[in-house]
N, C-alpha and C positions, 0 to 999 in steps of 0.2 A: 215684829214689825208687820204689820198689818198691810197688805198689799190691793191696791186697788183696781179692776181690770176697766182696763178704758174700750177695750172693742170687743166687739162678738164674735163667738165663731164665726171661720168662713164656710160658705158654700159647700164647698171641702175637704175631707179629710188631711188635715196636714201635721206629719209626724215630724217628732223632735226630738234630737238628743241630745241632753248635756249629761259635759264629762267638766265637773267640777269637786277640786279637791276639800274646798272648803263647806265642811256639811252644814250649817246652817243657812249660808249665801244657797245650798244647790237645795236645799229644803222647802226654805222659802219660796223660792222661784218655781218650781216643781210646783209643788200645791197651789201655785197661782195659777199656771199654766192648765192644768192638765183636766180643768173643768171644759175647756175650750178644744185642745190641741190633746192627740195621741203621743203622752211623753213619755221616754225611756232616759234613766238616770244612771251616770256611771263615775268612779274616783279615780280610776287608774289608769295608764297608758294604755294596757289589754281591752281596757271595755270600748274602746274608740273604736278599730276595725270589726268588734265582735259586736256589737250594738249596732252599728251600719249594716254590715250586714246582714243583720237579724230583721231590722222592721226599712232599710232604705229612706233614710230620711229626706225631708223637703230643708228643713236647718240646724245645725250644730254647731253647738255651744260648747266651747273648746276652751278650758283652763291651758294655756300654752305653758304655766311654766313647769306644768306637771313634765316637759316633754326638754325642759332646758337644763343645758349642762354647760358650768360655766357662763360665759357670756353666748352661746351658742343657740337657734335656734333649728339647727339643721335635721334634727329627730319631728319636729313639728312640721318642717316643710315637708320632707319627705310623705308623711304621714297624708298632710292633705294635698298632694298630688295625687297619690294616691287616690284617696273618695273620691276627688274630683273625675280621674281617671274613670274610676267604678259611677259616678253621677255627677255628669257636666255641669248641671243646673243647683246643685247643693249652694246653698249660700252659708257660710262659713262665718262663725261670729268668735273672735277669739279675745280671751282677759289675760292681765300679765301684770304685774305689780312694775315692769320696766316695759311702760305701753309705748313708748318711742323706740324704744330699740326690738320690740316686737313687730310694730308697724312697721319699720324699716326691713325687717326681714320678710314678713310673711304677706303685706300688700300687697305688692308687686306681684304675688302670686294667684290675687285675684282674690283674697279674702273680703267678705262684704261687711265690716269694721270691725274697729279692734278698742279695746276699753283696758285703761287702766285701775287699776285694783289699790285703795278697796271702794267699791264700786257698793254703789245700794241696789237694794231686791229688785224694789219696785222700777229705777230708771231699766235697770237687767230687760225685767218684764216687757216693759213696753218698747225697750229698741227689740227686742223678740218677735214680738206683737207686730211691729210694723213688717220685718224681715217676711214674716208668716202672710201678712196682706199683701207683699209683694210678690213673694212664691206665688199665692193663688191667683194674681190675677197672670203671672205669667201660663201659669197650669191652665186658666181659661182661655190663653189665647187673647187676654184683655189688654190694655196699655197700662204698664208698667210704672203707674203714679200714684202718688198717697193723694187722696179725697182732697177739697178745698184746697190747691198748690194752683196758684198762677198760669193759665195758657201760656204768657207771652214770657220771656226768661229775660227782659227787659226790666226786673225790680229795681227798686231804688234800695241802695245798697252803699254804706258806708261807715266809718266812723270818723273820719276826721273832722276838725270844728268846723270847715266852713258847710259841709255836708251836713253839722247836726245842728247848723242856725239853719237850714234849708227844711229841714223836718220839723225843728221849732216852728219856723211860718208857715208851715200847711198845715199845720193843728190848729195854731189861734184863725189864720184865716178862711177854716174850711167852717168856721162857727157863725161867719158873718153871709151876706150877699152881697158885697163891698166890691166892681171891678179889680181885679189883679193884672199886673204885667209884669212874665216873665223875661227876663232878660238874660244873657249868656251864649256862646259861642254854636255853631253846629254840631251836633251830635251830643250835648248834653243833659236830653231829656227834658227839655220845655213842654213838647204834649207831654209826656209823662207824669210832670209835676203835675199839670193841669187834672188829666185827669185823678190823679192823688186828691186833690181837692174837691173835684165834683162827687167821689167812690166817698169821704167823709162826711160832704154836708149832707142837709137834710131835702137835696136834690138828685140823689144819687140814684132813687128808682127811678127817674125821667131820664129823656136821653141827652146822649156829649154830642153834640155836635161839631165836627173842626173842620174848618176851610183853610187853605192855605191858599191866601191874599196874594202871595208872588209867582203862585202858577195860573193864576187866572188872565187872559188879555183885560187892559182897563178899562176894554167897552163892552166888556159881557160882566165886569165886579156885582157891579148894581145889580144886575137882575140874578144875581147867583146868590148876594147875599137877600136880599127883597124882593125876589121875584119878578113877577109882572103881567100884565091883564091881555087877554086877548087880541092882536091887531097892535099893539103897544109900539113896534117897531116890524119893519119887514122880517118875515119867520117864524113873527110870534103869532102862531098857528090857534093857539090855545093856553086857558090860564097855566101861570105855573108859580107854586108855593118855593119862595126861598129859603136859606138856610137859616135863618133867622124865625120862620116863621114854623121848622123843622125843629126848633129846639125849644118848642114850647114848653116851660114846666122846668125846661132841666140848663143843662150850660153851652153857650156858646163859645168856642173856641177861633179865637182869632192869629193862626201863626202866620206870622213875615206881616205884620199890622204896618212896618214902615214902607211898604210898597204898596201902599193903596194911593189912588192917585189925589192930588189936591183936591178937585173937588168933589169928589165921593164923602172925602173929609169931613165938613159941610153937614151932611146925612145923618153920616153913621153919627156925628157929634151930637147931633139933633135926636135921634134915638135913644143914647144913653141917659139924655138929658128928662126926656119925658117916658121912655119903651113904648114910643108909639111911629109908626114909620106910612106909607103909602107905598105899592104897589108900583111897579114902574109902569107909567101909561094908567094910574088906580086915582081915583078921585077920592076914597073915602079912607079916613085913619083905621088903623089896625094896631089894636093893641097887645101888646105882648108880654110876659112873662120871661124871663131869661135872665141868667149871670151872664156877663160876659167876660170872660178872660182872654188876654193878647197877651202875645211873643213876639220877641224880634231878636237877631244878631248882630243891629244895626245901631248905631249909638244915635238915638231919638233926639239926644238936644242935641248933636254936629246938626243932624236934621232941621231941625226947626232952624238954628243959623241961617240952612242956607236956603231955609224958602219951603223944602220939600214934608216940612211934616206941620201940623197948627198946634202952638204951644196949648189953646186951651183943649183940646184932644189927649195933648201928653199927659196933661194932669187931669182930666178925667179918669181916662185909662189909669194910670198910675196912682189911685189912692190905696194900694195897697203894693207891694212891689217886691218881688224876689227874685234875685240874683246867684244862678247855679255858676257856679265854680269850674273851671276846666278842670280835665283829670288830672291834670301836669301838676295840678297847684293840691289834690286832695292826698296829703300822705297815708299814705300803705295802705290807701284805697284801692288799688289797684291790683293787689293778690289777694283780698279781700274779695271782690268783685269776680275775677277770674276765678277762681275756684268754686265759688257757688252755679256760673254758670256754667264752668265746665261739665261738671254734676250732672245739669240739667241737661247742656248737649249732650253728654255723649247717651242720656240715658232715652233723648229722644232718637237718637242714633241706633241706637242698642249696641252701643262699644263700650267695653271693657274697662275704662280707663281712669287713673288712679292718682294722676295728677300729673307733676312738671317736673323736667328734667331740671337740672341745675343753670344748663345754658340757657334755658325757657325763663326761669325765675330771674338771671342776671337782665334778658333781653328786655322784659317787661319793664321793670324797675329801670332802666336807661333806656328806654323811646321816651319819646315826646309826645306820644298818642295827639297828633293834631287835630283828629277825627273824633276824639272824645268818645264815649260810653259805648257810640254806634260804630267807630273803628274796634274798641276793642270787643265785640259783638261778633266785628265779622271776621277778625283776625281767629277768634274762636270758634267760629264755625268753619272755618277751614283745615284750623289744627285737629278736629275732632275728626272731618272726614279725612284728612291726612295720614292720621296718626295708623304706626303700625304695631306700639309696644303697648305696654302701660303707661306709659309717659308721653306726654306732647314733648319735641322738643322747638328750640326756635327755629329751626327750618321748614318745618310744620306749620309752625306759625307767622313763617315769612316776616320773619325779625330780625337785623344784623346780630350775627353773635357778638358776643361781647367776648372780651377778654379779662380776668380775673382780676382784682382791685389791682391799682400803678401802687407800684414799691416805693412810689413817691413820697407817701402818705403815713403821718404819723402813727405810731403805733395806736396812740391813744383814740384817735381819728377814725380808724380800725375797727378798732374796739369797739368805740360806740356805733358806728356803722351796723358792726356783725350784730353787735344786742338790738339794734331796734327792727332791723330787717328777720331775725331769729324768732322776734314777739308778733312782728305782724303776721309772720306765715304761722306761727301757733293760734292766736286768733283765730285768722281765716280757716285754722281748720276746726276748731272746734265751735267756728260758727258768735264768733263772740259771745261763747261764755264764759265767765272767770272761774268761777269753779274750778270747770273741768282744764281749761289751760294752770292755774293754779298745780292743782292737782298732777296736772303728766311734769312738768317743770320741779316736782315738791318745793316751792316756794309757799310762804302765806300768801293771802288775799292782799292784805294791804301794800306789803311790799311789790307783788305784779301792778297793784292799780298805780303805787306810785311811780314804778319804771313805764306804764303806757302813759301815764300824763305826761311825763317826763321828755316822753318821745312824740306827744300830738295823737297818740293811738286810744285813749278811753273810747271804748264800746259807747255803743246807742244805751243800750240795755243790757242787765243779766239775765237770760234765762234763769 
């Protein structure tokens, strides 16, 4: 198998030792490797501490079962307490043909992933590859993130269907210039969406601009979204360019659109109709360029009923229209979601940590999250500064603990409960991909796809 190297060396000298039993998996990988990286190869339980010591590694690659006896991994703990003892900063990559009940022992001890077996060269290589870009940039004193990853840990993240009719409409609509209106509750990511759509079309090197319509007073809207001319009003000291006239080229973002006041209405209706507007206090047309996309949490036709919004505005705005989902309603989105961004916090953090305790997992899965995407955001970033173990638990996470399923409940009831909640959190950890959950479960492909359709869980995508 022919192995292909995706990165370059780093900066760096960064050494590496794998102790793999299997000689053509530790061949392969080796000879990929050691164009780049200082690699020392070993088979047996001996060469682990004698090979650490010898060159002091930046990452090791650890065949765990070389080190199991029975169901047992406690020869492998040991061992990498141990190095870590001898080198705090060692990140630890270990394989196991029983990658769940290896993960279960040796995580928690701060292992930086763990791979079930039989595993290919090349995937080997590159989670390697990455471990190796993360040592160096921790070695430089850099921040501790893979190249192209998101600033904001606010992705759009899901599988369930009304999540993946959500990602259907920002593909077909990021293709058009069509006004859009997001609609859905607080905290559900409506800018989010929006900008999802401007980052696709072919407006995306220009700027987003967003106002949010219900923080503004209703005698300053006007001249916030359009500006206005010198002397215009008392104060108005000198010209000034509005947001509208700020988002030349690119998109305008209009969130809490149903708290603009009647007749500002009027205006903006008159803009979208032509993209041409006047200055507040301005005598001459100015023409503009611009999407514009609105949001609201507010139900726009109650609105118009009672006066407070103009129906032909609603259906301007609303020729194209998407509607985000509360979390309550998106299934097993929500350890899904948590775990990706745990990752992210604690890694902005610089904490340790490994995932959810069991009373964490029960808590999640029974709140109501009525704060949606941006409660469970902050609920997370408090468990992350909270936390004192490897695990967030729900007190951490300022969650009523739950108490374990009522004995009420049928067996059957049970059953399917424990299988679909068991497939979400294997997802969520391996990131929705079916392979590799396939693969730690040894089931086939087809048989997991049909148990997550079964359950409302089909992934976006395979990796």
């Amino acid at each position: 198998m022919k192995i292909q190297k995706t990165q370059k060396t780093p900066s760096i000298s960064v050494r590496l030792v794998m102790i793999e039993a299997q000689d053509s998996l530790r061949e392969q990988v080796c000879q990929s490797l050691r164009g780049d990286y200082q690699v020392e190869c070993g088979n047996t339980t001996s060469d682990v501490l004698h090979l650490a010591q010898k060159v002091t590694p930046h990452i090791l690659l650890l065949d765990a079962d070389l080190f199991r006896t029975s169901e047992d991994f406690g020869d492998a703990a040991r061992t990498i307490q141990e190095l870590q003892r001898r080198q705090p900063h060692i990140k630890i990559i270990c394989t196991s043909r029983t990658g769940m009940k290896c993960a279960q022992a040796l995580v928690p001890l701060g292992v930086y992933d763990v791979v079930t077996k039989p595993v290919e060269a090349d995937f080997l290589a590159r989670l390697i590859r990455r471990a190796c870009w993360l040592s160096e940039a921790e070695a430089c004193g850099q921040q501790a993130r893979p190249p192209h990853t998101q600033e904001s840990s606010e992705e759009m993240i899901g599988t369930g269907e009304g999540i993946r009719r959500v990602f259907d409409a920002i593909r077909k609509v990021s293709t058009t210039d069509l006004p859009v209106l997001i609609t859905g509750e607080n905290g559900t990511g409506k800018e989010l969406t929006a900008k999802a759509i401007h980052e696709r079309s072919d407006r995306k090197g220009n700027p987003f601009v967003a106002i949010n319509c219900g923080a503004i007073p209703g005698t300053l809207m006007e001249s916030e979204l359009f500006g206005h001319e010198r002397g215009a009003f008392t104060g108005a000291v000198q010209q000034k360019k509005g947001k509208v006239e700020a988002a030349q080229g690119g998109t305008l973002f209009l969130d809490e659109i149903g708290e603009v006041p009647v007749e500002l209405q009027v205006k903006l209706l008159r803009f979208l109709q032509g993209h041409s507007f006047e200055r507040v206090g301005g005598r001459h047309s100015l023409r503009i360029d611009v999407r514009v996309i609105a949001a609201t949490n507010v139900n726009l036709k109650d609105a118009i009923e009672q006066g407070r919004f103009r129906e032909d505005l609603y259906y301007r705005l609303a020729v194209m229209h998407i509607h985000l989902p509360p979390l309550r309603d998106r299934n097993g989105d929500v350890l899904l979601m948590a775990s990706v961004f745990l990752r992210q916090l604690a890694q902005q953090h610089g904490k340790r940590i490994k995932g959810f305790s069991d009373d964490a997992i029960r808590a999640m899965k029974c709140y109501s999250w009525p704060g949606n995407v941006r409660e469970l955001l902050n609920k997370l970033r408090r468990g992350v500064v909270m936390a004192e173990g490897f695990y967030v638990t729900a007190l951490e996470l300022d969650l009523p603990v739950q108490e374990t399923e009522a004995a009420s409940e049928s067996f059957g009831q049970m059953r399917t409960k424990m299988e679909a909640d068991f497939l979400a959190q294997a997802l969520a950890q391996h990131h929705g991909n079916l392979s590799r959950v396939a693969r730690d479960l040894d089931i086939s492909r087809p048989t997991l796809y049909r148990r997550l359709r079964q359950y409302g869980l089909v992934p976006r995508a395979d990796e």
